[in-house]
PQR file of N, CA, C, O and H, with PARSE charges and radii, in Angstrom:
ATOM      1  N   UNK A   1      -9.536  -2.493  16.662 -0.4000 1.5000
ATOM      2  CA  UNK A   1      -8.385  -2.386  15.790 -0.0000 2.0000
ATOM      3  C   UNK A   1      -7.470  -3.587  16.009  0.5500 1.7000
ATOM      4  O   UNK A   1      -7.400  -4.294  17.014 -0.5500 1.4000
ATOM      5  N   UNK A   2      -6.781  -3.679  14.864 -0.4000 1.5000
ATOM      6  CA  UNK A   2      -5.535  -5.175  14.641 -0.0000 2.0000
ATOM      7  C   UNK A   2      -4.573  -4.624  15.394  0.5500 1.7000
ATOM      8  O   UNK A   2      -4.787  -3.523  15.901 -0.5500 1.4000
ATOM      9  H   UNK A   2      -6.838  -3.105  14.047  0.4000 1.0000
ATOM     10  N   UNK A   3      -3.472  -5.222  15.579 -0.4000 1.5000
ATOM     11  CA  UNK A   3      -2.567  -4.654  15.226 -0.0000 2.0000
ATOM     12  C   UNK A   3      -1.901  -5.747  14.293  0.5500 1.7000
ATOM     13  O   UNK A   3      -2.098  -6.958  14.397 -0.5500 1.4000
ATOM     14  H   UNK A   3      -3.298  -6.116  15.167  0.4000 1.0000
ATOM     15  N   UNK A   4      -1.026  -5.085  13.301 -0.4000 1.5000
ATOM     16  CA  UNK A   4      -0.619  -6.221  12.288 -0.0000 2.0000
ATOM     17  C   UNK A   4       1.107  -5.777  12.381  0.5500 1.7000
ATOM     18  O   UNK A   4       1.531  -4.647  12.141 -0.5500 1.4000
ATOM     19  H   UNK A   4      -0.867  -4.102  13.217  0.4000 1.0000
ATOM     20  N   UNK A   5       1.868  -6.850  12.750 -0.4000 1.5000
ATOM     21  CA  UNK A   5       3.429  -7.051  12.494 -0.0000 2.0000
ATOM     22  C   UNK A   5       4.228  -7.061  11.692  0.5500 1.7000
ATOM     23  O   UNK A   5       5.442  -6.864  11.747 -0.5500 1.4000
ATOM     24  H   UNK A   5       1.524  -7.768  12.945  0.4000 1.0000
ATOM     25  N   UNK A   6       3.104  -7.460  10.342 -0.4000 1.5000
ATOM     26  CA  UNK A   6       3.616  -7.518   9.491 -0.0000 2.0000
ATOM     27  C   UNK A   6       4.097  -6.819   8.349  0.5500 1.7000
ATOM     28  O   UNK A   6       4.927  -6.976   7.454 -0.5500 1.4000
ATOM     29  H   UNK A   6       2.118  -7.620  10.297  0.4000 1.0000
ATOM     30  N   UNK A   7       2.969  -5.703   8.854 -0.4000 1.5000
ATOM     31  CA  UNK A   7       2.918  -4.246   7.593 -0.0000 2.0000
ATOM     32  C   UNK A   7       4.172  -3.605   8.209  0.5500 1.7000
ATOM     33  O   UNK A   7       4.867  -3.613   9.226 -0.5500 1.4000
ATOM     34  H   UNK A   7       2.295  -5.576   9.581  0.4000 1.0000
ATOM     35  N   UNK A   8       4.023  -2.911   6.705 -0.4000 1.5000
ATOM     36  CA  UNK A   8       5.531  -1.836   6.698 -0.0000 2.0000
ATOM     37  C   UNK A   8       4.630  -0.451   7.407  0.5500 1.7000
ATOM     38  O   UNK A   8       5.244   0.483   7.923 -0.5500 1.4000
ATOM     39  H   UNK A   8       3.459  -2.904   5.879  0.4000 1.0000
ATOM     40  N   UNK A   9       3.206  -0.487   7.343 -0.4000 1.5000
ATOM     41  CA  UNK A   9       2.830   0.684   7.215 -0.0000 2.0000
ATOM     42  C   UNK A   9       2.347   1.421   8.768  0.5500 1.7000
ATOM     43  O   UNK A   9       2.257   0.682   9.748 -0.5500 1.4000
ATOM     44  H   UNK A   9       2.708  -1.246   6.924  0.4000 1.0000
ATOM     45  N   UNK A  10       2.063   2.850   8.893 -0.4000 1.5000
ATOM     46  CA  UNK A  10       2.197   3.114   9.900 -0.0000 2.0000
ATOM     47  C   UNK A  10       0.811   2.773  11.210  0.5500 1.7000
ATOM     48  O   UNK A  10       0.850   3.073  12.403 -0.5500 1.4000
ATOM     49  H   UNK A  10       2.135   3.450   8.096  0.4000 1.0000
ATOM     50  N   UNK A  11      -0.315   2.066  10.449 -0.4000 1.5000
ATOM     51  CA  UNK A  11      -1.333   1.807  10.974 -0.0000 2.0000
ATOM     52  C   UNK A  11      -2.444   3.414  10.839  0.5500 1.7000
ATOM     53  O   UNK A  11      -2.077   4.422  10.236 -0.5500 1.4000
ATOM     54  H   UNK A  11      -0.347   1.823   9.479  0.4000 1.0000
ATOM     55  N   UNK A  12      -3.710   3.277  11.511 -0.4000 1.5000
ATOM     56  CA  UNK A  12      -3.886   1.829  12.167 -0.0000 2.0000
ATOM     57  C   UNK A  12      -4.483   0.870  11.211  0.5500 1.7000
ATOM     58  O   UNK A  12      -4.930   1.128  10.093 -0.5500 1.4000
ATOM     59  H   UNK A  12      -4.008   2.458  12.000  0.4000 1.0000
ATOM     60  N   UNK A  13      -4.421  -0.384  11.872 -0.4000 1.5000
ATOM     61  CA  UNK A  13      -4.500  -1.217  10.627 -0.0000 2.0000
ATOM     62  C   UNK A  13      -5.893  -2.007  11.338  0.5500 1.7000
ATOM     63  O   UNK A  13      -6.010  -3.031  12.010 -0.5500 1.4000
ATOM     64  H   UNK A  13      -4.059  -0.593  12.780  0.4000 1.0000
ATOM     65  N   UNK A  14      -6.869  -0.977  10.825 -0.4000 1.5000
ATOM     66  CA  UNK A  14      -8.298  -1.524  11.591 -0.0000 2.0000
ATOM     67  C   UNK A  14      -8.955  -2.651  10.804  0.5500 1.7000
ATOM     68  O   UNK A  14      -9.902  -2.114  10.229 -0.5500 1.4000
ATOM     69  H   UNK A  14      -6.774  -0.145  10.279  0.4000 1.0000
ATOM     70  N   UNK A  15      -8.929  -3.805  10.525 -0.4000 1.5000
ATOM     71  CA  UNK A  15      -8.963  -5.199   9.708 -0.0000 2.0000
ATOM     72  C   UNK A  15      -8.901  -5.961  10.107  0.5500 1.7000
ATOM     73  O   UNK A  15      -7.956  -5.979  10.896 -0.5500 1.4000
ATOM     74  H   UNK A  15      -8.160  -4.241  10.992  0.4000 1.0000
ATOM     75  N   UNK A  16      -9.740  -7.320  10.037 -0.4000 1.5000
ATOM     76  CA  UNK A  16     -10.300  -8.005  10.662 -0.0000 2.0000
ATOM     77  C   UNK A  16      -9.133  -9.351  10.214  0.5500 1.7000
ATOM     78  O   UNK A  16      -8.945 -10.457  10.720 -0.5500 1.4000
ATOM     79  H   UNK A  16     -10.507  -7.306   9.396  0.4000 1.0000
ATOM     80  N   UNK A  17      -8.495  -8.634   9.024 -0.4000 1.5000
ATOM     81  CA  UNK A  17      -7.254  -9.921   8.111 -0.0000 2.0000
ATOM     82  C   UNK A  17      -5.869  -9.300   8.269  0.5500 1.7000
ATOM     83  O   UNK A  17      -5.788  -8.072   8.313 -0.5500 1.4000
ATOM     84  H   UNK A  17      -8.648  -7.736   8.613  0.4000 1.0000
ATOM     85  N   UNK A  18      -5.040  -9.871   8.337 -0.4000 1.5000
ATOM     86  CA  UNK A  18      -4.104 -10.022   9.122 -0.0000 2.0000
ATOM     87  C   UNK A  18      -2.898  -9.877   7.596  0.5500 1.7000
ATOM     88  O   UNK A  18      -1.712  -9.546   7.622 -0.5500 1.4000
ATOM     89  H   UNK A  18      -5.105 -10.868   8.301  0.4000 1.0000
ATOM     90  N   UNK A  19      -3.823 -10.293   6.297 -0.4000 1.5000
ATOM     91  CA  UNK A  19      -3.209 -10.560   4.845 -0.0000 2.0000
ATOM     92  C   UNK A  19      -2.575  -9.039   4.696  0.5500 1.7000
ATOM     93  O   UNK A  19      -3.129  -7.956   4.885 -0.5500 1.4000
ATOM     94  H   UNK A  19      -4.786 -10.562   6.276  0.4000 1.0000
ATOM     95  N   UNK A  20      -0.964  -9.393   4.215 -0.4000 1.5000
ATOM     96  CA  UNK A  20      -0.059  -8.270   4.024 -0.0000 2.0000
ATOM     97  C   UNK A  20       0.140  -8.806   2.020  0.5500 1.7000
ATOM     98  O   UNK A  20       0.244  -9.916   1.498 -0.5500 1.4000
ATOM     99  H   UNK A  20      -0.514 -10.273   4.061  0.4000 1.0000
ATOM    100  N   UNK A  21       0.109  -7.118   1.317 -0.4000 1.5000
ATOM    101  CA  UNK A  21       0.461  -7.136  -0.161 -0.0000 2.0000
ATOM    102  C   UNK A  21       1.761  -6.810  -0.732  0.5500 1.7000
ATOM    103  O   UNK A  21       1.931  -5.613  -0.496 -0.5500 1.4000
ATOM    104  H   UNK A  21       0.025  -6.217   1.742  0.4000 1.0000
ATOM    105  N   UNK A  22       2.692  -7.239  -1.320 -0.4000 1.5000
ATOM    106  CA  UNK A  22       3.756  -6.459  -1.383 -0.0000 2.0000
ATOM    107  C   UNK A  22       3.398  -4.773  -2.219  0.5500 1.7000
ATOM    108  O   UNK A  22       2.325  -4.985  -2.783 -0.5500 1.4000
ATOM    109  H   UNK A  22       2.554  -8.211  -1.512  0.4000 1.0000
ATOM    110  N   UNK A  23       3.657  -3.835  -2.409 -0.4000 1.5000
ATOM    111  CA  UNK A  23       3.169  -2.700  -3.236 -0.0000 2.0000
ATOM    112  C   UNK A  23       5.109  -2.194  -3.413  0.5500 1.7000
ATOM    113  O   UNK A  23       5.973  -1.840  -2.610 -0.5500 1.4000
ATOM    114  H   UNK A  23       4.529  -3.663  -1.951  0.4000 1.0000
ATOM    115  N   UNK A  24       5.068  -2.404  -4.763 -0.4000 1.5000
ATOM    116  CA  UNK A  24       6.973  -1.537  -5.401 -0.0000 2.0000
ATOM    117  C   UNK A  24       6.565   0.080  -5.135  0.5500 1.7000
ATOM    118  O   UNK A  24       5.450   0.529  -5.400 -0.5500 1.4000
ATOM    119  H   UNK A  24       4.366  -2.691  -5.415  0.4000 1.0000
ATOM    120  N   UNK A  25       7.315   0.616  -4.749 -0.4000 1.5000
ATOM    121  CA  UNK A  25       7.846   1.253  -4.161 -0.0000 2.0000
ATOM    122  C   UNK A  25       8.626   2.438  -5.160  0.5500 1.7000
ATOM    123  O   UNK A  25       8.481   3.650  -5.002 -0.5500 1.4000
ATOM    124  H   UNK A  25       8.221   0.251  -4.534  0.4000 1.0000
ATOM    125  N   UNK A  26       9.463   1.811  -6.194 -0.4000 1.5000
ATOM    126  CA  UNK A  26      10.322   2.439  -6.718 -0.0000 2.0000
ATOM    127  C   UNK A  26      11.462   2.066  -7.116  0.5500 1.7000
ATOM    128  O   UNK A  26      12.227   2.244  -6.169 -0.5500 1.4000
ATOM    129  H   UNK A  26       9.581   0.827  -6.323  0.4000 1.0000
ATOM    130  N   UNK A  27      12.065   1.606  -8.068 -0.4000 1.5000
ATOM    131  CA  UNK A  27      13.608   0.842  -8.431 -0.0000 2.0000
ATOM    132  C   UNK A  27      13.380  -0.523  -7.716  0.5500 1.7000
ATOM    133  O   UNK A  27      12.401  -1.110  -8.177 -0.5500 1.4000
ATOM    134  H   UNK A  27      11.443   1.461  -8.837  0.4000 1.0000
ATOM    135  N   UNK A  28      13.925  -1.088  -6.863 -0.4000 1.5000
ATOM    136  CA  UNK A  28      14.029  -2.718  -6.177 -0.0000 2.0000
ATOM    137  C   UNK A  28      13.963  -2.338  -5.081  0.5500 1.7000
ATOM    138  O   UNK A  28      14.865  -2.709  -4.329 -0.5500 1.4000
ATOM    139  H   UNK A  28      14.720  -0.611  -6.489  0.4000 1.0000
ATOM    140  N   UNK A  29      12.791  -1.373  -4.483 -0.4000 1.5000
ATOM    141  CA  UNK A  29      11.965  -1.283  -3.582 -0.0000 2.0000
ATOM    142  C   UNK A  29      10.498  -1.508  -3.193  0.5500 1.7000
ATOM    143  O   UNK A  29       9.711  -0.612  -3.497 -0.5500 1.4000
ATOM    144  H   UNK A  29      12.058  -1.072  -5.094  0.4000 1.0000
ATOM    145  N   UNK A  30      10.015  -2.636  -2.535 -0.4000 1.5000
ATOM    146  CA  UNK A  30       8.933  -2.532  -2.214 -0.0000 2.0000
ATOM    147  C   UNK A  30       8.425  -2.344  -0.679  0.5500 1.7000
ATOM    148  O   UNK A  30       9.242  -2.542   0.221 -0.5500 1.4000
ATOM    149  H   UNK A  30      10.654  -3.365  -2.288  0.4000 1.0000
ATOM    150  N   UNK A  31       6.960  -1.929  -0.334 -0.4000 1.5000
ATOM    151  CA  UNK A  31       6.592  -2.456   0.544 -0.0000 2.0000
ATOM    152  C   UNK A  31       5.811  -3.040   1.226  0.5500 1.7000
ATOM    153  O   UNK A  31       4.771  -2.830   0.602 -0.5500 1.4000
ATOM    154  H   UNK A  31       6.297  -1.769  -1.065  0.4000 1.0000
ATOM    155  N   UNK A  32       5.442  -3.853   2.384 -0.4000 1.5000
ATOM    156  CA  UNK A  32       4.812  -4.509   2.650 -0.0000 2.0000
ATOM    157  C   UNK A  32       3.440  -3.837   3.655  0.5500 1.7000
ATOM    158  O   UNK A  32       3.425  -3.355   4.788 -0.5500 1.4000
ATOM    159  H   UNK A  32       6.287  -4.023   2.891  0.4000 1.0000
ATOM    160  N   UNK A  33       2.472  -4.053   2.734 -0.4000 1.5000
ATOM    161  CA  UNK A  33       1.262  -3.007   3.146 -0.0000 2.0000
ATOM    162  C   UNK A  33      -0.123  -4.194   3.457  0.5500 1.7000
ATOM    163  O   UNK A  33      -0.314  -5.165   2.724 -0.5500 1.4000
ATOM    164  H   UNK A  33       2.485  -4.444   1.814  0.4000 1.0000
ATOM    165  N   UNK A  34      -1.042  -3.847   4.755 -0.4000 1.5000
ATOM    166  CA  UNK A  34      -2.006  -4.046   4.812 -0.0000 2.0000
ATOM    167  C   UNK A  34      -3.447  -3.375   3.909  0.5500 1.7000
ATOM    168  O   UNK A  34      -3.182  -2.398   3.208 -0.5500 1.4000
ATOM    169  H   UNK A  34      -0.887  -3.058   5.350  0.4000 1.0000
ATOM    170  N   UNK A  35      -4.426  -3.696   3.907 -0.4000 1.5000
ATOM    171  CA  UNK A  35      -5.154  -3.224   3.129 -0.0000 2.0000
ATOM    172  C   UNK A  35      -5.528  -1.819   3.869  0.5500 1.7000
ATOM    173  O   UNK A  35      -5.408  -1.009   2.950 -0.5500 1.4000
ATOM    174  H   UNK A  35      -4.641  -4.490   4.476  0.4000 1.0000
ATOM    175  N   UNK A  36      -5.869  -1.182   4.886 -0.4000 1.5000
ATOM    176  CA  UNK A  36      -5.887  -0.242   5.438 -0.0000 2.0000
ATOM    177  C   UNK A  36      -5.158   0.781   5.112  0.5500 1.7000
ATOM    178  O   UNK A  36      -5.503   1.943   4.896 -0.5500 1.4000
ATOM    179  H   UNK A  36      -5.966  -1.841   5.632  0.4000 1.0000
ATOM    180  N   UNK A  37      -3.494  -0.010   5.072 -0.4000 1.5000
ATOM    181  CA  UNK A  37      -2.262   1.219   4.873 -0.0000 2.0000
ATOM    182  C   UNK A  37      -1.908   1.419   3.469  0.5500 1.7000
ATOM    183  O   UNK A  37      -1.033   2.174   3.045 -0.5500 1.4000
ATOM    184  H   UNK A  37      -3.214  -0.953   5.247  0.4000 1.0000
ATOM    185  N   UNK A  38      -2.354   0.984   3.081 -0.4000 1.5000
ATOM    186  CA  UNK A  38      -2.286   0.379   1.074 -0.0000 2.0000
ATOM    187  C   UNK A  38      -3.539   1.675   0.829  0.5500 1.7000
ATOM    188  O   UNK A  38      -3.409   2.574  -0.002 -0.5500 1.4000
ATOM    189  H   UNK A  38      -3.065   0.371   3.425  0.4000 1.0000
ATOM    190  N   UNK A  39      -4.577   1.538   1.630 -0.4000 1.5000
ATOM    191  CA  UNK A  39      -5.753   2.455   0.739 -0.0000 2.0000
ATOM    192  C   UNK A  39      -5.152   3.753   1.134  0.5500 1.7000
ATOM    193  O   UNK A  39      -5.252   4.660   0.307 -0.5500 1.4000
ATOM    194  H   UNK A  39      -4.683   0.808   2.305  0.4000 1.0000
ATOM    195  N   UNK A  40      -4.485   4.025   2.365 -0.4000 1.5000
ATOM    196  CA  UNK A  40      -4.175   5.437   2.699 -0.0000 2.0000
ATOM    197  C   UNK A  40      -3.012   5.736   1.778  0.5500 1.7000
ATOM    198  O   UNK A  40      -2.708   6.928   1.772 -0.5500 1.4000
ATOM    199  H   UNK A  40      -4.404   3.289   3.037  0.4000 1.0000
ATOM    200  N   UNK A  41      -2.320   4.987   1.032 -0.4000 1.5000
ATOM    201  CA  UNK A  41      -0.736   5.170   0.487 -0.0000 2.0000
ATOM    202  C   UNK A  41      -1.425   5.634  -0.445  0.5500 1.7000
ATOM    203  O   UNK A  41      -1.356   6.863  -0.450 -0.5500 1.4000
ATOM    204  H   UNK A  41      -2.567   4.018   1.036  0.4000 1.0000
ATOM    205  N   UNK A  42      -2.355   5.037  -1.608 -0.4000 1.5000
ATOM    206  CA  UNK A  42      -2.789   5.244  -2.373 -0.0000 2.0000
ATOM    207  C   UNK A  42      -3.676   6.944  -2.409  0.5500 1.7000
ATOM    208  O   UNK A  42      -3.441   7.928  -3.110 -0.5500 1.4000
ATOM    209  H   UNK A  42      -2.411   4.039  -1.604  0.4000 1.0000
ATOM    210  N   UNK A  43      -4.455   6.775  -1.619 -0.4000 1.5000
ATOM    211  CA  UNK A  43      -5.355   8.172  -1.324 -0.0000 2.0000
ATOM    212  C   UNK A  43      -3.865   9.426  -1.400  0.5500 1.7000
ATOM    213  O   UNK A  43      -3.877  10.461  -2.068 -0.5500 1.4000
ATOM    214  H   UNK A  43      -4.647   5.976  -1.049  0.4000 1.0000
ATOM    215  N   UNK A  44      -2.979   9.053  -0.729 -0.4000 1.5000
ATOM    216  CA  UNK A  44      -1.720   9.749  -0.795 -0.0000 2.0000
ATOM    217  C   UNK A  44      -1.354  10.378  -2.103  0.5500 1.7000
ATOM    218  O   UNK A  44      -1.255  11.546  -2.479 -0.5500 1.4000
ATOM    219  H   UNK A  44      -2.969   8.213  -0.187  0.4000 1.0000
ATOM    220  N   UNK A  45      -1.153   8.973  -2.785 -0.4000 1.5000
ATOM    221  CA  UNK A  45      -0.862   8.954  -4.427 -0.0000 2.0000
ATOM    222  C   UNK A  45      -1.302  10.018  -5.103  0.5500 1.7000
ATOM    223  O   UNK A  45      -0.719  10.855  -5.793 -0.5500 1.4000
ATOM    224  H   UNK A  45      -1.233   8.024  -2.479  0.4000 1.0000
ATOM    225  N   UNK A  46      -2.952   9.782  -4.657 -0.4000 1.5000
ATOM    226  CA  UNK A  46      -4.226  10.135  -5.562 -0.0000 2.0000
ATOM    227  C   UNK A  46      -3.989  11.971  -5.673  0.5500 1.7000
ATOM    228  O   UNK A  46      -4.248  12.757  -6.585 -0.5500 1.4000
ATOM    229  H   UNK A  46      -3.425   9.102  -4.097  0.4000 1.0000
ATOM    230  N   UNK A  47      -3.421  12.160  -4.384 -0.4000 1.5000
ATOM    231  CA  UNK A  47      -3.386  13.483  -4.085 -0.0000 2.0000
ATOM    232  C   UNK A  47      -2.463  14.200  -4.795  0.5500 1.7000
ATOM    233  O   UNK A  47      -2.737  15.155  -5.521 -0.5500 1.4000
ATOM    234  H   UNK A  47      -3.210  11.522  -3.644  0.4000 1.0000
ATOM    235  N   UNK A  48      -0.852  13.538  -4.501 -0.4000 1.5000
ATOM    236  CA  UNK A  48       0.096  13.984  -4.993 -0.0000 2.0000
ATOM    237  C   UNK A  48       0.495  14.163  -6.309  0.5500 1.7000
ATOM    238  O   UNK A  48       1.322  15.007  -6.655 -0.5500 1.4000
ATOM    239  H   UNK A  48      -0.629  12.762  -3.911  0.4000 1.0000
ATOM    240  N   UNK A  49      -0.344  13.021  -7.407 -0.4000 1.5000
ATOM    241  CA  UNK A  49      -0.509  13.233  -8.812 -0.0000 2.0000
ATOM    242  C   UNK A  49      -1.043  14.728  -9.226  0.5500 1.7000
ATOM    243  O   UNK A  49      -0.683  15.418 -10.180 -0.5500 1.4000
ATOM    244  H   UNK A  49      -1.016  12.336  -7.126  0.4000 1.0000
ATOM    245  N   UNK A  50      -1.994  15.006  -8.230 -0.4000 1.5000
ATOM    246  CA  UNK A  50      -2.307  16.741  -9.118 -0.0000 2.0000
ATOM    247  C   UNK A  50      -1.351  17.335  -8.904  0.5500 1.7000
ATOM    248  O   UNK A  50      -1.414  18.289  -9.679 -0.5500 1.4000
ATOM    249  H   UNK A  50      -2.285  14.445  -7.455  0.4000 1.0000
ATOM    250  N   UNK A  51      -0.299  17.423  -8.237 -0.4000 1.5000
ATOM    251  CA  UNK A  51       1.146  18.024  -8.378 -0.0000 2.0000
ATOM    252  C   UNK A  51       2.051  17.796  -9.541  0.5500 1.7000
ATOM    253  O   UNK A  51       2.672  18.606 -10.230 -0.5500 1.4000
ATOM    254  H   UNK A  51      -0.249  16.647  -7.608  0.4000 1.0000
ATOM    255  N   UNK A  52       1.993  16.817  -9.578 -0.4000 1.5000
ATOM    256  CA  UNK A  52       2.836  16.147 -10.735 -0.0000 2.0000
ATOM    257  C   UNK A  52       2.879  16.246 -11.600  0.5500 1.7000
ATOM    258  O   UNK A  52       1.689  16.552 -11.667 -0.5500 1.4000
ATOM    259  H   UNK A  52       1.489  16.159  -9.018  0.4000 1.0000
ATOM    260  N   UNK A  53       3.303  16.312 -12.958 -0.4000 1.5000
ATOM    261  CA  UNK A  53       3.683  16.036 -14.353 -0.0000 2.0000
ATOM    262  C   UNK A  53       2.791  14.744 -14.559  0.5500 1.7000
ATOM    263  O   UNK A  53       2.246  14.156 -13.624 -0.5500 1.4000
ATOM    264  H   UNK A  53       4.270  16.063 -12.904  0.4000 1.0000
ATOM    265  N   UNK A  54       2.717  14.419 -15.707 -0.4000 1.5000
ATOM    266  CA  UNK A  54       2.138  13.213 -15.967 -0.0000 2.0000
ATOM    267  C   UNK A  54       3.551  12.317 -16.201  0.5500 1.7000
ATOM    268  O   UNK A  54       3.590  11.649 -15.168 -0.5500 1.4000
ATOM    269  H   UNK A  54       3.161  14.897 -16.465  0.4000 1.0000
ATOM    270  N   UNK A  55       4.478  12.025 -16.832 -0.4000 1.5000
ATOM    271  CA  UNK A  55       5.438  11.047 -16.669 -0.0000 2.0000
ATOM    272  C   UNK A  55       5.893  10.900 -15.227  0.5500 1.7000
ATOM    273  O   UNK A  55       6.417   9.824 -14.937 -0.5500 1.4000
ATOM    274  H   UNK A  55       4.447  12.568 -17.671  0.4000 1.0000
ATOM    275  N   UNK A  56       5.711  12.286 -13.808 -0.4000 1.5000
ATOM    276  CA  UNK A  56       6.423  12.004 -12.744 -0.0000 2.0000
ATOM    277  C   UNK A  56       5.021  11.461 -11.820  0.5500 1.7000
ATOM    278  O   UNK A  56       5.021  11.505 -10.590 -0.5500 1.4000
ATOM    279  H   UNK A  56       5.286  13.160 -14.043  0.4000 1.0000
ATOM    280  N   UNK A  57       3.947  10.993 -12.559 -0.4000 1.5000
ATOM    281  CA  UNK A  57       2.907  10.934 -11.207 -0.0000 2.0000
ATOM    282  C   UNK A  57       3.284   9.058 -10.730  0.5500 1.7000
ATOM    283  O   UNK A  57       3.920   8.176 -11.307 -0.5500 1.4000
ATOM    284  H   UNK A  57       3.947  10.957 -13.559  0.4000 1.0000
ATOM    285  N   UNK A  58       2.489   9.110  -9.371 -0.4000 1.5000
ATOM    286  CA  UNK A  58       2.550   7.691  -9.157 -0.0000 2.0000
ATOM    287  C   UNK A  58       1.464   6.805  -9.656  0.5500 1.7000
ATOM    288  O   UNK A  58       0.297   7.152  -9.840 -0.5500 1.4000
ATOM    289  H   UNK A  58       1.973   9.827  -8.903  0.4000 1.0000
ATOM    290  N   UNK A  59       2.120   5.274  -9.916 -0.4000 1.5000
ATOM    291  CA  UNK A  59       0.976   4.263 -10.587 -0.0000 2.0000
ATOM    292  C   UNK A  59       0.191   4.335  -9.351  0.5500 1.7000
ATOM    293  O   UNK A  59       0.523   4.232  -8.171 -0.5500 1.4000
ATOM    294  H   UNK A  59       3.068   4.992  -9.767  0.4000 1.0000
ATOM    295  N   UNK A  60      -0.832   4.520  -9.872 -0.4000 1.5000
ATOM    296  CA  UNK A  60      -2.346   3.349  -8.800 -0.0000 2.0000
ATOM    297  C   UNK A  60      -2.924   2.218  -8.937  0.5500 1.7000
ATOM    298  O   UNK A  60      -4.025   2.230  -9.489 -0.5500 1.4000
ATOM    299  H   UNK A  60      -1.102   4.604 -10.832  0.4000 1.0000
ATOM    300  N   UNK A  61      -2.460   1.155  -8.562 -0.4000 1.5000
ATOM    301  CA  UNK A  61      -2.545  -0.470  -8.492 -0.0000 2.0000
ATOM    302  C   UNK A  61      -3.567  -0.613  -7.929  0.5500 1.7000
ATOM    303  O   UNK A  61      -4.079   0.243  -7.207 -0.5500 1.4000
ATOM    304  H   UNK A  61      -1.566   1.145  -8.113  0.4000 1.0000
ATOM    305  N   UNK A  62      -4.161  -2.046  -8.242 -0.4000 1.5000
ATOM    306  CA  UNK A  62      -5.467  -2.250  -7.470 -0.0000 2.0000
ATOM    307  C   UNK A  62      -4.871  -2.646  -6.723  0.5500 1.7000
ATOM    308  O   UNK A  62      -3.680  -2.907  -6.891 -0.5500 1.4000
ATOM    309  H   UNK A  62      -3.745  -2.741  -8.828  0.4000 1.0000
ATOM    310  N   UNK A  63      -5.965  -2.952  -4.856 -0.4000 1.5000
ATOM    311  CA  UNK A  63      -5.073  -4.007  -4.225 -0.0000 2.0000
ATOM    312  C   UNK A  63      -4.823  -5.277  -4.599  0.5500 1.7000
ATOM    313  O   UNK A  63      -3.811  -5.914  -4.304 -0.5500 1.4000
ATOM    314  H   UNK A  63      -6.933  -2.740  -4.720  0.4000 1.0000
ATOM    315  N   UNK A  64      -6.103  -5.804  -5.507 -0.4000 1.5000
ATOM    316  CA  UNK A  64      -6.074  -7.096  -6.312 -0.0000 2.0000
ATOM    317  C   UNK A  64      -4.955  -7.536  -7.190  0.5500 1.7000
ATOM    318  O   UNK A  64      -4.638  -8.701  -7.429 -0.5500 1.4000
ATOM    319  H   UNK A  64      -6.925  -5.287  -5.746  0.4000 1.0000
ATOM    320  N   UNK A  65      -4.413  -6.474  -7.627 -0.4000 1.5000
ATOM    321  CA  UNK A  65      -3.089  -6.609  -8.347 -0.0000 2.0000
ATOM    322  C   UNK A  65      -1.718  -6.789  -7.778  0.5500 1.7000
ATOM    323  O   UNK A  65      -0.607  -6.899  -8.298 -0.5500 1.4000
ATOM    324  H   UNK A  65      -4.671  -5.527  -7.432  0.4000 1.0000
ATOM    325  N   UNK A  66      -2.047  -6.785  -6.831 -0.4000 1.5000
ATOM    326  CA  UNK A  66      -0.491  -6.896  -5.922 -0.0000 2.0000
ATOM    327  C   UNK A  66      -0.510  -8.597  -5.386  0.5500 1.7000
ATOM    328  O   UNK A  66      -1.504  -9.301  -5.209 -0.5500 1.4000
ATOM    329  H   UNK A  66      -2.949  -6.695  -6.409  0.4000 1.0000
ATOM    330  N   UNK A  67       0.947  -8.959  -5.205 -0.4000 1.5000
ATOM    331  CA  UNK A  67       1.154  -9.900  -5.281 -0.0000 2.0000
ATOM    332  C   UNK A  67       0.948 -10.638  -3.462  0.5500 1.7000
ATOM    333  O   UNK A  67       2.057 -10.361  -3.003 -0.5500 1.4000
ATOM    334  H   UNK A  67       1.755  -8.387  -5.349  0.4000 1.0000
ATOM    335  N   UNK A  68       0.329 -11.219  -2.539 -0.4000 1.5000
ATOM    336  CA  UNK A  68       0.211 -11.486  -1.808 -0.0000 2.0000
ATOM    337  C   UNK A  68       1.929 -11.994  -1.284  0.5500 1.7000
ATOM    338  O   UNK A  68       2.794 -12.642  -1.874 -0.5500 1.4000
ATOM    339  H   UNK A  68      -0.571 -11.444  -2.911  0.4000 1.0000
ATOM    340  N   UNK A  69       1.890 -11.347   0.091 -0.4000 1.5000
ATOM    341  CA  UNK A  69       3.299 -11.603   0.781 -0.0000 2.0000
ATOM    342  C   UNK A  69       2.925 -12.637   2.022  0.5500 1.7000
ATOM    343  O   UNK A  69       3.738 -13.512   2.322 -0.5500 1.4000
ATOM    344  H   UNK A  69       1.188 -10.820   0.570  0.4000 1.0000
ATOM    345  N   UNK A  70       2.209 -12.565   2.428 -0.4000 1.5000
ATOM    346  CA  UNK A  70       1.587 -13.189   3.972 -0.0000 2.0000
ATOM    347  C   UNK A  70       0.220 -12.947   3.862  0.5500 1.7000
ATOM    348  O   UNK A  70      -0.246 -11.840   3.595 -0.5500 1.4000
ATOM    349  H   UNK A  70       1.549 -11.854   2.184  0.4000 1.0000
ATOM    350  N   UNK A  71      -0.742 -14.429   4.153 -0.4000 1.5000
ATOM    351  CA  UNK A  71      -2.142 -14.552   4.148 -0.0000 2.0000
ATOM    352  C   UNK A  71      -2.511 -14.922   5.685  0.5500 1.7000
ATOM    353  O   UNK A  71      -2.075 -16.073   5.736 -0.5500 1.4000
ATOM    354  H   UNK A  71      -0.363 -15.328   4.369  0.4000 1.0000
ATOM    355  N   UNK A  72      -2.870 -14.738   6.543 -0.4000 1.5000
ATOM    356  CA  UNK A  72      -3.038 -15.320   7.748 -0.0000 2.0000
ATOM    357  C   UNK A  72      -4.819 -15.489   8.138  0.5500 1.7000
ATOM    358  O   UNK A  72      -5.172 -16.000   9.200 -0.5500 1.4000
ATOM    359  H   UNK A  72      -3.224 -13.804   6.502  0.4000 1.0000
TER
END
């Protein structure tokens, strides 16, 4: 396992790349996610949408779509 400094996220951040994505968050919030903590946020997402309404569910972004914050 990494450990990465750079993520917002809670680990572990088992990845061999060190590359952090920004992912919004909500209003002029984002955060700064490894690919590890990005797939678990998402799997999160994935879950919490069957709760949801369809106008209240969350987007699911690729990671490809997010804008690179730190490449190392």
């Amino acid at each position: 396992m990494t450990e990465n400094l750079n993520c917002d996220g809670p680990g572990p951040h088992n990845q061999t790349s060190l590359e952090v994505r920004i992912l919004n968050i909500g209003g002029d919030s984002n955060a700064i996610l490894c690919l590890s903590c990005f797939a678990r946020a998402m799997l999160f997402r994935k879950r919490r949408n069957k709760d949801l309404l369809n106008e209240n569910q969350f987007k699911i972004p690729e990671w490809s779509s997010l804008k690179i914050y730190l490449s190392v």
